[in-house]
Structure formats: structure tokens, C-alpha cells
MARMARTI-488763 format. One line per field, with one value per residue (C-alpha): x, z, y; residue number from 1. Coordinates in Angstrom, 3 decimals, padded with zeros to 6 digits. Example, Ala and Ser with C-alpha at 12.3 -4.5 7.8 and 13.67 -1.06 7.14 Angstrom:
2
c1 <- c(012.300,013.670)
c3 <- c(007.800,007.140)
c2 <- c(-004.500,-001.060)
nr <- c(1,2)
end
This chain:
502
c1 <- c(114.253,114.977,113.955,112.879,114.960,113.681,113.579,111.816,109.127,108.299,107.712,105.520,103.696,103.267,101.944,099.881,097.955,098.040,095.594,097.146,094.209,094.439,090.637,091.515,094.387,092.713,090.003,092.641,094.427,091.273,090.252,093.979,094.237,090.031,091.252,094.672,092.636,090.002,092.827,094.502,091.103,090.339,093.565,093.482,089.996,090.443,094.093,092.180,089.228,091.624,094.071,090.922,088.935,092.412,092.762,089.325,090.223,092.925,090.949,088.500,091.660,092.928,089.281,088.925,092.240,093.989,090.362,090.380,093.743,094.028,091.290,093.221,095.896,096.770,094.820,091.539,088.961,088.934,087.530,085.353,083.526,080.541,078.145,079.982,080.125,084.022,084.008,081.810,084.663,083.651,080.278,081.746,084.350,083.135,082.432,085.902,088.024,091.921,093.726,097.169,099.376,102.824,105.283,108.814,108.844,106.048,102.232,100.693,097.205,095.210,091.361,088.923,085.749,082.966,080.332,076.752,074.349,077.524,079.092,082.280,085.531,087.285,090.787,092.644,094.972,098.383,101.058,104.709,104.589,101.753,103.642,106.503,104.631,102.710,106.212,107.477,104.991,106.289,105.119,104.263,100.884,100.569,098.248,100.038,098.016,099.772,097.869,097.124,097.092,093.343,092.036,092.854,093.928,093.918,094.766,096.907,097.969,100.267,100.743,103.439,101.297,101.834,103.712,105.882,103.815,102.881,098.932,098.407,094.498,093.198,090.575,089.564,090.199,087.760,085.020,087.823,088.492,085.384,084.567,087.538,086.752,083.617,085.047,086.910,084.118,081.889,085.058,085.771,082.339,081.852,084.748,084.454,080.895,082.108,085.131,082.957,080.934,083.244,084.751,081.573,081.235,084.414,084.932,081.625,083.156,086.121,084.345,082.724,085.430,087.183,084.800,086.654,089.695,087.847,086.379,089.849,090.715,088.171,088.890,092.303,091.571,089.377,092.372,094.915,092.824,092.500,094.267,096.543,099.388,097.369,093.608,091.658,090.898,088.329,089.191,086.493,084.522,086.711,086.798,084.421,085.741,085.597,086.799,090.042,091.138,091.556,094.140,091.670,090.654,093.877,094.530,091.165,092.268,095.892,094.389,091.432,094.334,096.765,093.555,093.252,096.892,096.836,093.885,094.939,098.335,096.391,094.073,097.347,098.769,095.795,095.296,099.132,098.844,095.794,097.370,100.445,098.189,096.125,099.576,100.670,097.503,097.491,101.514,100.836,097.941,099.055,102.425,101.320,100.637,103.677,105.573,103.346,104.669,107.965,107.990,106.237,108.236,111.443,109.923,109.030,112.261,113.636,111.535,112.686,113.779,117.019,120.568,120.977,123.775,124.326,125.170,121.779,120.217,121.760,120.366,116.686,116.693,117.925,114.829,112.635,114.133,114.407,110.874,109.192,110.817,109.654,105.982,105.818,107.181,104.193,101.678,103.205,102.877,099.072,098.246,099.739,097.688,095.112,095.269,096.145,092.469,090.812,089.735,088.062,089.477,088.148,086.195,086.132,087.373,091.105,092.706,096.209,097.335,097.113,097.997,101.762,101.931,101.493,103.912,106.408,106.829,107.072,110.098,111.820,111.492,112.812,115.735,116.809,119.685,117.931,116.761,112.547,111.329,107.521,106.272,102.358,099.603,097.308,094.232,093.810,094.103,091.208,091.343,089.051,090.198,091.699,093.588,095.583,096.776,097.670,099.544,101.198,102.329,103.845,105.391,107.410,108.290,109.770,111.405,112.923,114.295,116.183,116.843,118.632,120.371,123.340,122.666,122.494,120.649,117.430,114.038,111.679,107.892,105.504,101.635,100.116,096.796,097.095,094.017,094.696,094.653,092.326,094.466,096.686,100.294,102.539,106.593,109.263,112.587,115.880,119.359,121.108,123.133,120.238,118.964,120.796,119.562,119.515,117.155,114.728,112.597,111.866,112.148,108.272,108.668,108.302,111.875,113.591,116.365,118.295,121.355,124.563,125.493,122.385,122.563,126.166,127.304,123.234,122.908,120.154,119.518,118.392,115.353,112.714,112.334,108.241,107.924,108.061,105.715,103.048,103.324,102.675,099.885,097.773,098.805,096.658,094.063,093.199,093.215,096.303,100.142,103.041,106.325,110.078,112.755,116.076,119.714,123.111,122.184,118.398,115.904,112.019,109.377,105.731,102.174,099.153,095.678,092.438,091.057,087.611,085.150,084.267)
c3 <- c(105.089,106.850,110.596,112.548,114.974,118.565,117.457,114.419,115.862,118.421,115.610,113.841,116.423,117.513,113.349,114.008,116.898,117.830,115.979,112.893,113.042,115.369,115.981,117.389,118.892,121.337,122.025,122.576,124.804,127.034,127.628,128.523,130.862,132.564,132.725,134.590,137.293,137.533,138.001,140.490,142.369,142.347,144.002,146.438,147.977,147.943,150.166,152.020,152.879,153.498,155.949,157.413,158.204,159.132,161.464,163.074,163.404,165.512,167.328,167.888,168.676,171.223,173.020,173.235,174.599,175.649,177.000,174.432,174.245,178.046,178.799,176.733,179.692,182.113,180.008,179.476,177.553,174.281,170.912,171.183,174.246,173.015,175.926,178.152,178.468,178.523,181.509,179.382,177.291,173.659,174.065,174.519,171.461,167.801,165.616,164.392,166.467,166.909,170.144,170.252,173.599,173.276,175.660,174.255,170.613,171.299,170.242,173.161,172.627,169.437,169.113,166.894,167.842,166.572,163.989,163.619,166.609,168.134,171.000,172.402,170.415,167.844,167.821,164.767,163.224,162.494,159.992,160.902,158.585,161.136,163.693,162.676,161.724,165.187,166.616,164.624,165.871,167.709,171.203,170.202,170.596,167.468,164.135,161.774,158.951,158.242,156.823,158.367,155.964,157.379,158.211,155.555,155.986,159.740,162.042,164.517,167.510,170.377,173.614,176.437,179.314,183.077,183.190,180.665,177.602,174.361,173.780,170.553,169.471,165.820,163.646,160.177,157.331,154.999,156.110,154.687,151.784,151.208,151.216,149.730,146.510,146.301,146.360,143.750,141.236,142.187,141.079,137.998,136.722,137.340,136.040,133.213,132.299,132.904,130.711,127.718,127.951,128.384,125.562,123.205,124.679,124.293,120.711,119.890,121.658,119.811,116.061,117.094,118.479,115.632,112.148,111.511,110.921,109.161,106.799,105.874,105.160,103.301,101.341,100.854,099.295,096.848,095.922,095.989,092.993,090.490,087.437,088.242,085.916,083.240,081.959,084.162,087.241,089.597,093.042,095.930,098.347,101.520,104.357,106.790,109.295,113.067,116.370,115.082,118.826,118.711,116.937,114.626,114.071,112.921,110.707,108.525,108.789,107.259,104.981,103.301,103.005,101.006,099.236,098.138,097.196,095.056,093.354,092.401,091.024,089.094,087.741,086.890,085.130,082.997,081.763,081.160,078.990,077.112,075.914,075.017,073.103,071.857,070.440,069.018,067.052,065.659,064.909,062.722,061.283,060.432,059.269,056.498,054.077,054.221,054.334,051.492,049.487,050.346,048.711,045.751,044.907,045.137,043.023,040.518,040.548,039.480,037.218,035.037,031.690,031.508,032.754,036.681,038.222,039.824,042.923,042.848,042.010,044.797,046.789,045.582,046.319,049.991,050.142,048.460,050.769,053.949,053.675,053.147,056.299,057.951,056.739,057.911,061.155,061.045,060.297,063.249,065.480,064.318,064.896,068.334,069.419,068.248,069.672,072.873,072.472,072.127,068.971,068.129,065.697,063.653,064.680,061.972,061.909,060.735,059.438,061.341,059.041,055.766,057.487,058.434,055.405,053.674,055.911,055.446,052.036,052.315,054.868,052.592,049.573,051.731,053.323,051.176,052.964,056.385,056.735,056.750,058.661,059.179,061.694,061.834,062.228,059.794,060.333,059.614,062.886,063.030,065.557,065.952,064.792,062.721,060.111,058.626,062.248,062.574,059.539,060.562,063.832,062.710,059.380,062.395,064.032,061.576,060.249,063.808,063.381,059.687,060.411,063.575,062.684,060.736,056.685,057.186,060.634,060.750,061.737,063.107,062.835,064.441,064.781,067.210,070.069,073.591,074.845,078.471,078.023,075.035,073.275,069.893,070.450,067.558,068.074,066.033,066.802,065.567,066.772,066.884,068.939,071.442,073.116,075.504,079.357,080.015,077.073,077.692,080.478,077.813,073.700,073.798,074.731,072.456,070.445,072.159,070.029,070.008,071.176,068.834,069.517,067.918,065.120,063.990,060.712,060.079,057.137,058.787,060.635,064.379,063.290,065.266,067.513,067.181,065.713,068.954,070.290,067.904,068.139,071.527,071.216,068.422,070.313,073.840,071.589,070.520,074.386,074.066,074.828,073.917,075.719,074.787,075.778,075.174,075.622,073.094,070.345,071.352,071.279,070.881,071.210,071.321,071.188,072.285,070.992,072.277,069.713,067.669,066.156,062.282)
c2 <- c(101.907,105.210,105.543,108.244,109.850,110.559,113.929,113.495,111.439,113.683,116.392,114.170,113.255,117.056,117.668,115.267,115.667,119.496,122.064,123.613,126.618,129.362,128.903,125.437,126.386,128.820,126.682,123.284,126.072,127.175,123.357,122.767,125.412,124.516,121.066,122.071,124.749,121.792,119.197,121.586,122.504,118.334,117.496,120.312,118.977,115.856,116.022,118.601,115.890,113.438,115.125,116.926,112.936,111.544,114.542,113.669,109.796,111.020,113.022,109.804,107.870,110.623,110.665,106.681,106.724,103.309,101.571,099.141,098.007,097.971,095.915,093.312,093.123,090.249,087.681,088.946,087.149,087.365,087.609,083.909,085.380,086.785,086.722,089.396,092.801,092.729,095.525,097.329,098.924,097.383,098.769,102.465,101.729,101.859,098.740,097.855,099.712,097.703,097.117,095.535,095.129,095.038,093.330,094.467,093.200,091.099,091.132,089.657,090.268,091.807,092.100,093.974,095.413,093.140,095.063,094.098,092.735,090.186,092.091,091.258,091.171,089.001,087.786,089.280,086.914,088.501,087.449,088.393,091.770,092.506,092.020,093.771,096.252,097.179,096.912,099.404,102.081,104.473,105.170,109.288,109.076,110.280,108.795,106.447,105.163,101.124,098.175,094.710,091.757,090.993,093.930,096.725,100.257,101.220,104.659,103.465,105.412,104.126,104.805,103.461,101.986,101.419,098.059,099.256,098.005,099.361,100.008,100.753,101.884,101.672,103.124,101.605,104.005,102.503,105.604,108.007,106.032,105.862,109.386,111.009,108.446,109.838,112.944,111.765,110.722,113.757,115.810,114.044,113.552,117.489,118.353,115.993,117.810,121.298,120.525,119.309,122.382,124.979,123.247,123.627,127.234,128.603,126.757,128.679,132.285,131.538,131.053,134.627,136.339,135.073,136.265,139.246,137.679,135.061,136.741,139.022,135.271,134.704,137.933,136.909,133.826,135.711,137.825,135.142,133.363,136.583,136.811,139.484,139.355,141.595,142.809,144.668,143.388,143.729,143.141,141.746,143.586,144.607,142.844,143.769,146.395,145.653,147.400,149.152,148.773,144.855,142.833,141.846,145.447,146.373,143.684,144.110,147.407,147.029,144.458,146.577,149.641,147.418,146.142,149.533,150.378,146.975,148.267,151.654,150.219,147.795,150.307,152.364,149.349,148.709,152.581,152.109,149.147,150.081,153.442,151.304,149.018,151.828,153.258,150.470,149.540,153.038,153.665,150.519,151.388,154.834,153.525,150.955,153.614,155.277,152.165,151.005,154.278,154.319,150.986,151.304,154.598,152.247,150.074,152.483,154.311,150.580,150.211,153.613,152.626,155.107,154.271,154.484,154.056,150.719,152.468,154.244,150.832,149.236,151.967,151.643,147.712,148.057,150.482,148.110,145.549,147.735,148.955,145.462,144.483,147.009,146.644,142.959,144.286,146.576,144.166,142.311,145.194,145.520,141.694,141.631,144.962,143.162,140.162,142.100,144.061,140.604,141.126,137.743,134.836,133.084,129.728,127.219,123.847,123.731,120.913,120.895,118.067,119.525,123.313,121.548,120.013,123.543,125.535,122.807,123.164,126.609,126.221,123.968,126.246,128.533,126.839,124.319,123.579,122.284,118.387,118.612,115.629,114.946,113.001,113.021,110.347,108.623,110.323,114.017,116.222,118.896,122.075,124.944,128.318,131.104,129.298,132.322,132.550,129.229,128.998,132.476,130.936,127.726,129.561,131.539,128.703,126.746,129.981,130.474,126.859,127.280,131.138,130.460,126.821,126.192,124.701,120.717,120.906,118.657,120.383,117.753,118.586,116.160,116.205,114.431,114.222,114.264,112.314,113.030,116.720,116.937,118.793,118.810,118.419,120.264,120.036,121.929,120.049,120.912,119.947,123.251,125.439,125.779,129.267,130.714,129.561,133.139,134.055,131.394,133.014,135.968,134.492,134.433,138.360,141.170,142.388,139.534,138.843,135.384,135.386,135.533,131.907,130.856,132.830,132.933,130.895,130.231,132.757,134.657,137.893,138.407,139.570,141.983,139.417,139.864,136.442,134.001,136.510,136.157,132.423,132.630,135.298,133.132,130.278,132.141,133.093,129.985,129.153,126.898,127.922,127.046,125.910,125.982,123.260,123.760,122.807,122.677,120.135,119.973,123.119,122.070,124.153,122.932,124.317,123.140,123.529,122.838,119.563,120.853,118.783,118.931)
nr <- c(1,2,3,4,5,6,7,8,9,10,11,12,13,14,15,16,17,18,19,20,21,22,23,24,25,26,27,28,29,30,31,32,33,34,35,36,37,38,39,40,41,42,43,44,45,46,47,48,49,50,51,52,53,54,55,56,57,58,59,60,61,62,63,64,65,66,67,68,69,70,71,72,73,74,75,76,77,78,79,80,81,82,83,84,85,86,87,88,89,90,91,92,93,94,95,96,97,98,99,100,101,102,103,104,105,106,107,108,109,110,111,112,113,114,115,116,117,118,119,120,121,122,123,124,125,126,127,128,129,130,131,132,133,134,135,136,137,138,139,140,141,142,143,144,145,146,147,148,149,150,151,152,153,154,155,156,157,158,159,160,161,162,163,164,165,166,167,168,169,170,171,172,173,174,175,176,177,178,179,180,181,182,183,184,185,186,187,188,189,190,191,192,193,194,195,196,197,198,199,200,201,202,203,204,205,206,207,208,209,210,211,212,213,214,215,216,217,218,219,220,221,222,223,224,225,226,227,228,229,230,231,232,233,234,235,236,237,238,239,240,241,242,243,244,245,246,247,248,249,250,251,252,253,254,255,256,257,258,259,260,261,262,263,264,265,266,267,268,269,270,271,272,273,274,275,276,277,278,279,280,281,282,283,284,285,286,287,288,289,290,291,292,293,294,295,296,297,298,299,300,301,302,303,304,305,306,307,308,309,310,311,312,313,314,315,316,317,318,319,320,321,322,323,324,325,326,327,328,329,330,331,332,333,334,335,336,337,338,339,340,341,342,343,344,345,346,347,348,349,350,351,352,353,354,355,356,357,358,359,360,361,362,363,364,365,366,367,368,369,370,371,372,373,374,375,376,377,378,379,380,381,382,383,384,385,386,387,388,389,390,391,392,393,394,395,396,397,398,399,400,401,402,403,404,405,406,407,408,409,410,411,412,413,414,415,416,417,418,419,420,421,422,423,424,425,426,427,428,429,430,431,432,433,434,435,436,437,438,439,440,441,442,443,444,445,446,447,448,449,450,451,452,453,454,455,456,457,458,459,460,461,462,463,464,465,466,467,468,469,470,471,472,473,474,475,476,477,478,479,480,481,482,483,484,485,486,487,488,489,490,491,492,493,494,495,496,497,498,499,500,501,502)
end
């Protein structure tokens, strides 16, 4: 199994857990940048409060001065005496206030203020990290904050005295502590609240700010799922227009414009292709009788009983030949205008089955020479629709197949139903030559002719190249389609139709 890279993680991590919309994005953004001000405004006050109590411990420490600590000297009494008034200098200090006397490197004495209704002052028992801590004050007269193992967090202060001792004077820190914590929780329940609304109110200034360009979205979207490869289309209401002198402005500005070229070209296109159509429907029409003439004079003129020439014969039956050509090509013409004008089909049931089996026969009357092979199922396959068509459409395909393989290729039909799609499958098969990879994208287009590798040594012409088109055209009509495969030795084209009921 494939692991992720460092790298890679950290991008899929990022996909995952930042905003993908912008309206997210801005709002993730505003709480990010609340929460940093708050963060930095939280942090500010509470060193602020803390160097601003420690600074007035000092200042308690500075005014109480050595008292304390000095009144420890030259074997005072000590913490166990309660009942005296110890000079009266633990009555002026506050409850809990230190005093330490150092002799050298040595903690001679260390007491503690009592709190509550005893009076008097209590030994304080000190560890050797005391100890070398209180010796490792310096004499400054100047606040340190240290800790004793049995007393907590203290402000110490220490001052040289007159036998050449160290006094040192302490405050308890837990009154700071206390305070700046609450500080803390005051700030971060605050903040906390603000953050959550400033959160709902700026996602809900966002989402406002923000419907302009929500709604050219939504406009887009509209657009993006129109038909707009051909027919007349009609294109959605423009977006909404806003203040042209914000970004958003602008864009539902530029958007509506293109809207509007997009339309007009469309419109263009669609006059276009209904005068084409138009055309084309009416060169047919108009040229069936004269085609119709031109061929039945031919055939007359063959039909005189005098001598002709055989060169004038041979004349008369390539325009006998020449003009029915060209009158299926005009019947071809007509269909396909029609079908392009949505003329309407036919709707009856069709029996596919029996339809193959027809057109099949035809093709091998017609190309004798070609392998027929017939693949259907057992029960008769029934479809909805124009059955002339039909059999119109598959007559060209297999004529595609023996017209542009060489004699002894084998042209597979098969008949079969899709349940998943609801939908009859019909494949023509053959194993020749193949079309071109370059002609593929277009041999359902109109007068696209196969390409001369396909057709050479098969006997046939090139033809108009109208009949793949009207496959695929009868094929649409009958709201089905129809799909080509092919490769050298393999070519297989197949149509689907919608499955009817009897």
C-alpha cells in the first residue's frame, strides 16, 4: 500500500479541513483574525495585571522593609510562641508575610506570618532546594518571585543587614495568581462569547454581502445545464444587477453582457440553421420532379423500338442510373430536413425481430458474397416507432458493412435487451478494414465519406455519405442513439432504442 508523503498529508489535511466556498472562507478568515486581536488583547492584560500586582508587592515589600526578618535575629522566639506580641512587628506585617536571616550560606532563622486569629509566627520548614534557593538571592533589594517546597509561589526581596547578614522579606503570590487567573477566565469566557457571535454575525454579513455573486452563480448554473449545441434556446433571466462600483458589481455586470453576446450568437445560429434546413427541405422537394423526369425520359428513350447506337444506349443507362442515384440522394436530403424540423414519427409498436430478419435478407440478396450471421433471442423484440424508418436505418447499416468490406467478410447482426438501461441493443459487426481513427469523430456527419482504405478492393462506391447520418437521425428521433467502435479487423456500430410495449 502507498503512503503519504509529509507533503501530501499536509495537503490532505488542508482539503480537508479548510472552507472550499468563498462565503466560508471570509467568514473562517474574520473569526481567525477576532480570535487573533482577542488572543493578542487577552495576553496583553493579563502580563499587564501581573507585572502591575507584582510591581505593588514590591512596593509592599519596600515599605515593610527588613522588620520582619530582623526581629528574627540573635535567637528570637519563634514560630511555637503564640502568646506574645513578638516586639509587636508580626502585628504590623501581613498574614503570611516570609522572613529568612542569612549568616553567609546559612539559613539561620525562617518564619511565616501566622493567618487567622493565632498571632505570633510559625517556623517554616525548609528542604535543601529552599535553602539553596534563599541563598541564591541576591542582596539588590530588588523583587524575585522563587518557590518554597511548603509554602508556594513567594516575592522575595533581600536586603544586606548590619552584622553583615542577609534579611530577606517575602510576600505570597497566591493574591496575584489569583487575580490574573481570573483575569484569565473573564477573558476567555468573553472572548469565547464574542467570538461565537461575531462568528454568527459576520457569517450572516457575509451571506448578504455575498447574494449578488450568488445569484450570478446561480444564473450560471442555469446556463451551464441548457442544451446548447443546437435548437433554439432560451437563455435565463439575468443576473440581478448590483452596485457596478464593487467587485461584485462588476462581475454581474461582465456576466449579464456575455449573457447577452451568447444569446445573440445563438439566436444567429438558429436563423442560420433553419434557413439551411428550410433550403434543404425545399431543394429536395423541388428537385424530385425533375429528377423524376430526367429519369423516366431515359427510360423511355431505351425503350424506343429503332436501332440506337450502343454508345447512345450506354449513355441513356448511366442517366437512368445517374439520376436514380441522385433521387435517393434527394429523398435523403428531404428525410433529414425533416427529421431536423421535428416532424413527428410514427408511434406504433415495431417488431425489431422480424424488421432484422427482413433487412437481412435484403443485404444478402444484395451482397452475396459477405458471411450473414444472426444472432437474436427467442422471444420477439418489440420497440415503439416508425417502422419504414427503422427498416431505412438498419438497411444503411448493413449496406455500410457489405459496401465498405471486402467479398468473404462476415457481417454479424445481433438483437438483444438491455434491462439496465431499458433499452434495445442492435449491433452490426463486421471484421473489416476498420474506419479511419481520424474519420470516426465525424462518419455520423452529413457527406462524410469513408476513407479509401475502407473502401478499396470492396466493389462499392464512397457513396454521398448521407447514409450514417440518417441512421443516426432516425436513431435521435426515436430518442435512442447510436455509437460506433472501431479498429483494423473490428468496426461495430450499435443503436439503441427505447423498449415499447405491445
Amino acid at each position: 500500500m502507498r503512503t503519504l508523503t509529509g507533503r501530501a498529508a499536509r495537503r490532505w489535511l488542508r482539503r480537508l479541513t479548510w472552507p472550499h466556498t468563498l462565503r466560508a472562507r471570509l467568514t473562517a478568515g474574520l473569526v481567525v483574525l477576532l480570535a487573533v486581536s482577542c488572543a493578542a488583547v487577552g495576553v496583553a492584560a493579563v502580563v499587564e495585571l501581573n507585572g502591575f500586582l507584582t510591581g505593588r508587592l514590591d512596593q509592599q515589600l519596600r515599605e515593610s522593609g527588613v522588620r520582619f526578618p530582623a526581629s528574627l535575629e540573635h535567637g528570637a522566639r519563634l514560630p511555637s510562641d503564640h502568646d506574645g506580641d513578638e516586639d509587636g512587628d508580626t502585628r504590623r506585617q501581613i498574614a503570611g508575610t516570609f522572613g529568612a536571616r542569612l549568616v553567609g550560606e546559612t539559613v539561620t532563622n525562617a518564619a511565616v506570618v501566622a493567618s487567622g486569629r493565632s498571632t505570633g509566627t510559625l517556623t517554616v520548614p525548609l528542604g535543601a532546594h529552599d535553602r539553596r534557593t534563599l541563598t541564591g538571592l541576591a542582596a539588590d533589594g530588588e523583587g524575585h518571585t522563587t518557590e518554597l517546597s511548603s509554602l508556594g509561589d513567594y516575592r522575595m526581596m533581600a536586603t544586606e543587614g548590619r552584622d553583615g547578614d542577609v534579611l530577606i522579606t517575602g510576600l505570597p503570590m497566591e493574591p496575584v495568581e489569583a487575580t490574573v487567573h481570573r483575569l484569565e477566565l473573564v477573558a476567555a469566557v468573553v472572548f469565547g462569547a464574542a467570538l461565537a457571535v461575531a462568528g454568527v454575525a459576520g457569517a450572516l454579513w457575509v451571506r448578504w454581502s455575498l447574494r449578488p455573486l450568488s445569484r450570478v452563480a446561480a444564473t450560471a448554473t442555469r446556463v451551464s445545464e441548457l442544451p446548447l449545441s443546437s435548437g433554439e434556446v432560451e437563455l435565463p433571466p439575468r443576473a440581478p444587477e448590483s452596485d457596478p462600483r464593487s467587485e461584485v458589481g462588476r462581475v454581474a455586470g461582465a456576466f449579464n453582457a456575455m449573457l447577452g453576446h451568447v444569446e445573440d450568437a445563438l439566436t444567429k445560429r438558429h436563423a442560420s440553421e433553419e434557413r439551411l434546413r428550410s433550403f434543404a427541405a425545399d431543394a429536395s422537394h423541388e428537385l424530385r420532379t425533375p429528377v423524376a423526369s430526367i429519369r423516366g425520359h431515359a427510360e423511355l428513350a431505351l425503350l424506343h423500338p429503332g436501332p440506337v447506337p450502343r454508345k447512345v444506349v450506354r449513355a441513356l443507362e448511366r442517366v437512368e442510373a445517374e439520376a436514380a442515384r441522385m433521387g435517393e440522394m434527394v429523398d435523403d436530403l428531404l428525410l433529414l430536413a425533416r427529421l431536423d424540423a421535428g416532424r413527428p414519427l410514427e408511434s406504433l409498436p415495431v417488431d425489431l425481430t422480424r424488421l432484422v430478419l427482413d433487412a437481412v435478407t435484403d443485404a444478402q440478396a444484395a451482397g452475396p458474397g459477405h458471411h450473414w450471421l444472426l444472432e437474436l433471442s427467442e422471444e420477439p423484440l418489440t420497440v415503439r416507432g416508425d417502422a419504414h424508418r427503422l427498416h431505412q436505418a438498419l438497411a444503411n447499416l448493413l449496406a455500410n458493412a457489405r459496401l465498405h468490406t471486402p467479398v468473404g467478410s462476415t457481417v454479424t447482426i445481433s438483437l438483444e435487451t438491455d434491462h439496465s438501461h431499458g433499452t434495445a441493443m442492435l449491433t452490426v459487426h463486421d471484421d473489416g478494414p476498420g474506419v479511419a481513427a481520424d474519420i470516426q469523430p465525424k462518419v455520423f456527419e452529413r457527406f462524410t465519406r469513408a476513407d479509401r482504405r475502407r473502401s478499396e478492393g470492396t466493389g462499392g462506391g464512397t457513396g454521398a455519405g448521407l447514409g450514417l447520418s440518417i441512421v443516426a437521425a432516425v436513431a435521435e428521433a426515436h430518442g435512442g442513439s447510436v455509437t460506433l467502435d472501431s479498429a483494423p479487423g473490428s468496426t461495430t456500430f450499435t443503436v439503441r432504442l427505447p423498449v415499447g410495449n405491445e
